[in-house]
Rosetta silent file (secondary structure, phi, psi, omega in degrees, C-alpha in Angstrom):
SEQUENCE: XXXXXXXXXXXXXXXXXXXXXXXXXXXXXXXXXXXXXXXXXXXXXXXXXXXXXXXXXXXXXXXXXXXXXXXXXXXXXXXXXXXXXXXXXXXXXXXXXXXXXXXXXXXXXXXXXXXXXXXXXXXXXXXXXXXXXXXXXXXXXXXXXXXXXXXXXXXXXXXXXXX
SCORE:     score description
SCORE:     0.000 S_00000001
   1 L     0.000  138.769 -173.201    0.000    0.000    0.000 S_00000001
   2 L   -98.710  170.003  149.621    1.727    3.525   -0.868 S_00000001
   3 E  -150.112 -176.980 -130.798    1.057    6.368    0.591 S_00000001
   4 E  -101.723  143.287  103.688   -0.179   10.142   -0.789 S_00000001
   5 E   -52.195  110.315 -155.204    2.238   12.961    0.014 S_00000001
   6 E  -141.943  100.777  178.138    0.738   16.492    0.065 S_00000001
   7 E  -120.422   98.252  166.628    2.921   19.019    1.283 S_00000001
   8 E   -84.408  122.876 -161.957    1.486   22.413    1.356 S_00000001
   9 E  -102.513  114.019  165.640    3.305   26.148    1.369 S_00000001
  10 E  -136.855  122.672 -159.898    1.598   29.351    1.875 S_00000001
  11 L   -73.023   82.492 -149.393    2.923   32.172    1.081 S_00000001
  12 L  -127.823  140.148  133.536   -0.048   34.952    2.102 S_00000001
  13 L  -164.117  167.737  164.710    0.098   38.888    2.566 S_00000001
  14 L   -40.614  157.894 -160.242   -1.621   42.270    2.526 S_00000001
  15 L   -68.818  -22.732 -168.769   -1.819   45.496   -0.015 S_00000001
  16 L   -89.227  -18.623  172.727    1.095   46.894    3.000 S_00000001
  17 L  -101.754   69.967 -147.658    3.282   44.174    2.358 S_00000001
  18 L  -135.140    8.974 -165.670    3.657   44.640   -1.862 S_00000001
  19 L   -61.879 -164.877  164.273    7.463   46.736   -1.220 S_00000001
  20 L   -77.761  -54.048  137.909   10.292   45.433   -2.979 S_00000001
  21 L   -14.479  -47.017  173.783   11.578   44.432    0.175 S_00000001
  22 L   -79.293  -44.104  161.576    8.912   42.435    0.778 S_00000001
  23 L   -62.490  -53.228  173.033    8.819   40.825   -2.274 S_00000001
  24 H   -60.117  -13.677 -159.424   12.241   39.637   -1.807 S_00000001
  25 H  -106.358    7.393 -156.198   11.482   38.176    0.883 S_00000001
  26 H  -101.038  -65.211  149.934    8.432   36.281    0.226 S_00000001
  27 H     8.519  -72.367  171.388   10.853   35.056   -2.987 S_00000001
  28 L   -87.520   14.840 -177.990   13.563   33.398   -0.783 S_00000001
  29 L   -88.683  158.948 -170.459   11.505   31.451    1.147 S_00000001
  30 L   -67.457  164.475 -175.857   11.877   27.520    0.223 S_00000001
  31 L  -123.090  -12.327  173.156    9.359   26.355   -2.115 S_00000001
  32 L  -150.635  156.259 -158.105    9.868   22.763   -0.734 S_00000001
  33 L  -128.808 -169.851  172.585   10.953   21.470    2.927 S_00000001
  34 L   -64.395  163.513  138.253   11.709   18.293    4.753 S_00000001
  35 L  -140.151  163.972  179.993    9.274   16.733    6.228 S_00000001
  36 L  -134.685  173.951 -166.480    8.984   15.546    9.690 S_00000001
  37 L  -125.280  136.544  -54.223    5.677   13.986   11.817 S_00000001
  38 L   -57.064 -165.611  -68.527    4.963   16.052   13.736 S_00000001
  39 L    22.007  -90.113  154.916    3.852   18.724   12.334 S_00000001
  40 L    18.046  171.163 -177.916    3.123   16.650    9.349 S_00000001
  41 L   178.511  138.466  141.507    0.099   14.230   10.367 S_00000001
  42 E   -48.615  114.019  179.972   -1.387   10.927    8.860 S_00000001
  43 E  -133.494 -176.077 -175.394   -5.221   11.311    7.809 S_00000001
  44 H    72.095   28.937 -170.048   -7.290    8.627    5.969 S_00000001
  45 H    74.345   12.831 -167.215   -6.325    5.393    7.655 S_00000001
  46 H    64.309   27.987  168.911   -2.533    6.488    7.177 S_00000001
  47 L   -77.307  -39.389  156.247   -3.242    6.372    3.571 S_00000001
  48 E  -131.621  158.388  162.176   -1.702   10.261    3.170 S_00000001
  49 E   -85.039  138.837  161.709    0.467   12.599    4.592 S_00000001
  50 E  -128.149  135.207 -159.633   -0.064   16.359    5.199 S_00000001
  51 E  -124.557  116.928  174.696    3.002   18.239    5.638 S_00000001
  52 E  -131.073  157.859 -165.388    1.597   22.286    5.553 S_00000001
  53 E  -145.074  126.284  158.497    4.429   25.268    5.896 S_00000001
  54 E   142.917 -152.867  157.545    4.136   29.032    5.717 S_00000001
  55 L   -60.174  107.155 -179.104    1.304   31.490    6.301 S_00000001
  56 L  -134.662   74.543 -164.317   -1.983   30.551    7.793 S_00000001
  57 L   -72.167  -41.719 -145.820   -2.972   34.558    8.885 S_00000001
  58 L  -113.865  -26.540  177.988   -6.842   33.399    9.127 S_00000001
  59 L    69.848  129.049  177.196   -6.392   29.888   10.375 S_00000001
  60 L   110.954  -16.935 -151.786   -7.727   26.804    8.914 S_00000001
  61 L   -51.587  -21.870  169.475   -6.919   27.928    5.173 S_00000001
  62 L  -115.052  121.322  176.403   -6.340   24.681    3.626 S_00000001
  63 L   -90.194  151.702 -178.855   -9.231   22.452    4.104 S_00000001
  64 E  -118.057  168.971  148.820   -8.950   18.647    2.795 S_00000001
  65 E  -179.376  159.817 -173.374  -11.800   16.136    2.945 S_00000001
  66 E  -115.155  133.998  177.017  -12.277   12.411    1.094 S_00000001
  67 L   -93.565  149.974  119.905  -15.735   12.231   -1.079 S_00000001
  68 L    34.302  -79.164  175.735  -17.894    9.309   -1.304 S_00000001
  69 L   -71.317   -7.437  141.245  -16.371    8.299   -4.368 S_00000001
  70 L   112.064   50.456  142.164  -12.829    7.846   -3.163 S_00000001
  71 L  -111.975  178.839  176.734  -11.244   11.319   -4.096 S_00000001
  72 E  -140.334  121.642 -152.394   -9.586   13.727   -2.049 S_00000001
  73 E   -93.752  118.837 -175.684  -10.518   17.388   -2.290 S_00000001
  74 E  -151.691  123.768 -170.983   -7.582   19.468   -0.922 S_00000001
  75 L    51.026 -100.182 -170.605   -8.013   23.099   -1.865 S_00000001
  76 L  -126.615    9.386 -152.735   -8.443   24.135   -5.461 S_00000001
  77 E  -120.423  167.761  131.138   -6.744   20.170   -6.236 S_00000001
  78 E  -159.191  177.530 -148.042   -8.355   16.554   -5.959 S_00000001
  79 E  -155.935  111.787 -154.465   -7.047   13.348   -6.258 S_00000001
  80 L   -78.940  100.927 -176.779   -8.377   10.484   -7.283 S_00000001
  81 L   -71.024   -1.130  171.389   -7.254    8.042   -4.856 S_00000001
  82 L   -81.036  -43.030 -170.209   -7.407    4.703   -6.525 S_00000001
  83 L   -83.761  -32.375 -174.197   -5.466    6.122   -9.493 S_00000001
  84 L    61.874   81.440  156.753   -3.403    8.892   -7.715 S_00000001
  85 L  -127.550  118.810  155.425   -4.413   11.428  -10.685 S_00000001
  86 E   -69.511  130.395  175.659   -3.911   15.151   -9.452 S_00000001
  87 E  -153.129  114.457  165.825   -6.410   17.591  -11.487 S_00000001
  88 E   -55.430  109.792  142.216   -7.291   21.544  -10.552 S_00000001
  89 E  -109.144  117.838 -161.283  -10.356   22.181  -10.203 S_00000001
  90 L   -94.304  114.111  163.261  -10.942   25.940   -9.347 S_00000001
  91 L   -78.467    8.350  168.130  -14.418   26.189   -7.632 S_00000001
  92 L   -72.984  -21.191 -174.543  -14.612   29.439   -8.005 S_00000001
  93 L   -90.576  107.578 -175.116  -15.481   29.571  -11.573 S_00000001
  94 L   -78.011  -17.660 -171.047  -19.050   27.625  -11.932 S_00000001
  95 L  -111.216   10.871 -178.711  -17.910   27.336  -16.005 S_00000001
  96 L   -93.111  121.541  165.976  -14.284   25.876  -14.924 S_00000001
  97 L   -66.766  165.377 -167.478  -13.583   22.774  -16.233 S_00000001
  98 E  -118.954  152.619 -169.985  -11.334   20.604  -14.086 S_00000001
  99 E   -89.007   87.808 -173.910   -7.655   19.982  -15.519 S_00000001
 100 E  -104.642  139.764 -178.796   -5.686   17.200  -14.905 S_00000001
 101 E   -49.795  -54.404  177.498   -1.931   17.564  -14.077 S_00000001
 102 E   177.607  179.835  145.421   -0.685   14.160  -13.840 S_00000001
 103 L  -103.279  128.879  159.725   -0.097   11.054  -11.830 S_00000001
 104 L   -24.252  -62.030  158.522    1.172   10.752   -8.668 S_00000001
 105 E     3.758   99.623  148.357    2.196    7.160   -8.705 S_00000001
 106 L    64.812   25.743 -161.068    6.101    7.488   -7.843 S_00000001
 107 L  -137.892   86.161 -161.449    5.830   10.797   -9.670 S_00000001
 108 L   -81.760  161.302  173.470    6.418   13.691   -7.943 S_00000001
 109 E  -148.121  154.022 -176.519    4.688   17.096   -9.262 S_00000001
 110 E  -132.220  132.996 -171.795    4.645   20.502   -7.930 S_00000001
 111 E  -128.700  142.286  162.171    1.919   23.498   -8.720 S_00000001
 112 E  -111.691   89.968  173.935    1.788   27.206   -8.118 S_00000001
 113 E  -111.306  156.955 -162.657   -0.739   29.338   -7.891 S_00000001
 114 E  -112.537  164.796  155.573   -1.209   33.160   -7.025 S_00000001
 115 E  -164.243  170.467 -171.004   -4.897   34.175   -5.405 S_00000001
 116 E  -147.923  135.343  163.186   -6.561   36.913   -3.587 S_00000001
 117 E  -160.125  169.641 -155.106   -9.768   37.447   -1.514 S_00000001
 118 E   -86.446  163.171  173.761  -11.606   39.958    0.663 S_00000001
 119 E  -157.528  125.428  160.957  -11.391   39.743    4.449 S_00000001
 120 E  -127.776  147.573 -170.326  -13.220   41.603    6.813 S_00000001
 121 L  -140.024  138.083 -166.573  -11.628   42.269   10.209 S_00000001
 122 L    22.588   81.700  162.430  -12.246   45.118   12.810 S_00000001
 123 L    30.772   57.087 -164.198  -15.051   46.073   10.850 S_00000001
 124 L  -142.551  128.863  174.944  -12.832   46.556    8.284 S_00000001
 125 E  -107.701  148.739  165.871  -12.653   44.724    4.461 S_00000001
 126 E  -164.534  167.630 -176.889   -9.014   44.387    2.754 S_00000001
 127 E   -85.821  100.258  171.952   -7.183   42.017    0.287 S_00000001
 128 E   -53.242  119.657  155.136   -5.653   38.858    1.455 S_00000001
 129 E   -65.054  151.191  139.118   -2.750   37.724   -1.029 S_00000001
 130 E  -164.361  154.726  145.520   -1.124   34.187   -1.398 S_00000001
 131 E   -82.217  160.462  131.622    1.108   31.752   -3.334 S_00000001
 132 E  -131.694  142.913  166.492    0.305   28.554   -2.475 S_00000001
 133 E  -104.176  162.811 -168.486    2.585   25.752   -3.711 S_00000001
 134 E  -129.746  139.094   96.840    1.303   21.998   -3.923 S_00000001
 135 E   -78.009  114.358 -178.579    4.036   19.330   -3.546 S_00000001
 136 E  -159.538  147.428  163.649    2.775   15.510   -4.046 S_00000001
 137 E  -155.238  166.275  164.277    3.487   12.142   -4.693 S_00000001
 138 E  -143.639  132.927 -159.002    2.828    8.865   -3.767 S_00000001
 139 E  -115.956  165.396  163.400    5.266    6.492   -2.809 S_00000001
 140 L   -56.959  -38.279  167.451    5.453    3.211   -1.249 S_00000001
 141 L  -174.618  152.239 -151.883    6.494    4.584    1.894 S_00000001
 142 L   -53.194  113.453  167.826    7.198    7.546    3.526 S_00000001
 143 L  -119.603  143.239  162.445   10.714    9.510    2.853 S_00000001
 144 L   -86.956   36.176  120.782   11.070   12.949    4.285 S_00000001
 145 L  -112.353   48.603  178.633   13.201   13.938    1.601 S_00000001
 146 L   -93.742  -24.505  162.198   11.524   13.059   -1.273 S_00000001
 147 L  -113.207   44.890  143.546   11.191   16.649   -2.549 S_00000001
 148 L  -104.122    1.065 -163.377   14.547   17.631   -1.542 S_00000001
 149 L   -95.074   19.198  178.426   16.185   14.563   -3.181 S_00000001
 150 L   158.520  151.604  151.523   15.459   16.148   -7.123 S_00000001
 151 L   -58.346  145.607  170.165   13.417   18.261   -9.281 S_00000001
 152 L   -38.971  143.904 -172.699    9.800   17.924   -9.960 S_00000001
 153 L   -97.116  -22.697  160.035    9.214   15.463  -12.801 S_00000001
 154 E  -128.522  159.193  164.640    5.826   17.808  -13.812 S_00000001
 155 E  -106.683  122.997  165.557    5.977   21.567  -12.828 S_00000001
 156 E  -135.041  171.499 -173.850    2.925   24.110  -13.028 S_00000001
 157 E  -144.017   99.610  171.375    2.860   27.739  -12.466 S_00000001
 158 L    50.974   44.184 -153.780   -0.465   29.157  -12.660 S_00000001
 159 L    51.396   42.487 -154.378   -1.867   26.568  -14.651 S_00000001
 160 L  -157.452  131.705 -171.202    0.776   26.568  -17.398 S_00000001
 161 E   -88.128  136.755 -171.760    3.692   23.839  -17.467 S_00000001
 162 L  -106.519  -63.184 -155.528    7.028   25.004  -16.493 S_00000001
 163 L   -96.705    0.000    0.000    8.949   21.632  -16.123 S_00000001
């Protein structure tokens, strides 16, 4: 039995943090870490991992859950778990078709996406920023260096293949 690796990075700030300065700094941060348990955590019957890193200003921000039909809905991704197929589906768009990246299956692949959305706080609304990167595979069993041990074998950047 393998299991799913899903190690999420998020990269999130405000209209005050948009300097140059700021930029750089969001920039040098790693786009992929180690991972170790804990943080990291078994869900599903120890069928996947979730390894999440970064920015969580609002708390809670990436939700997962396994459907009916034996995918697993993690963000703007899901993943069919008998096949370990990755596909985007953005629910924001009611006319978005959903995309798929690749397989998993001993295959690692890593996606990028930029977003934005309103937040209101002390009676206040303003624009939340993020990156969020996706790192996944699924392996036979767990290495915490499997995406420091090489580049991604697919790459996407804002729905458009880089690697």
């Amino acid at each position: 039995m393998s299991v799913l690796i899903l190690q999420i990075i998020i990269k999130q700030w405000d209209k005050s943090q948009r300097s140059e300065a700021h930029v750089l700094e969001r920039a040098n941060r790693p786009d992929r870490c180690s991972i170790k348990i804990p943080p990291a955590f078994y869900i599903f019957d120890k069928q996947c991992v979730i390894d999440q890193h970064g920015d969580d200003l609002q708390g809670g921000r990436v939700k997962y859950t396994q459907t009916a039909a034996g995918n697993l809905n993690l963000d703007r991704f899901q993943i069919d778990l008998n096949t370990n197929v990755l596909e985007y589906c953005d629910t924001s768009e009611s006319d978005e078709e959903t995309k798929t990246i690749g397989s998993l299956e001993n295959n690692w692949i890593q996606c990028r996406y930029n977003w934005r959305y309103s937040i209101f706080e002390d009676e206040m609304f303003y624009w939340l920023y993020e990156d969020i990167t996706l790192n996944a595979i699924s392996i036979d069993s767990l290495n915490t260096n499997v995406f420091l041990s090489g580049e991604p074998a697919i790459g996407y950047e804002d729905l458009k293949l880089v690697v």
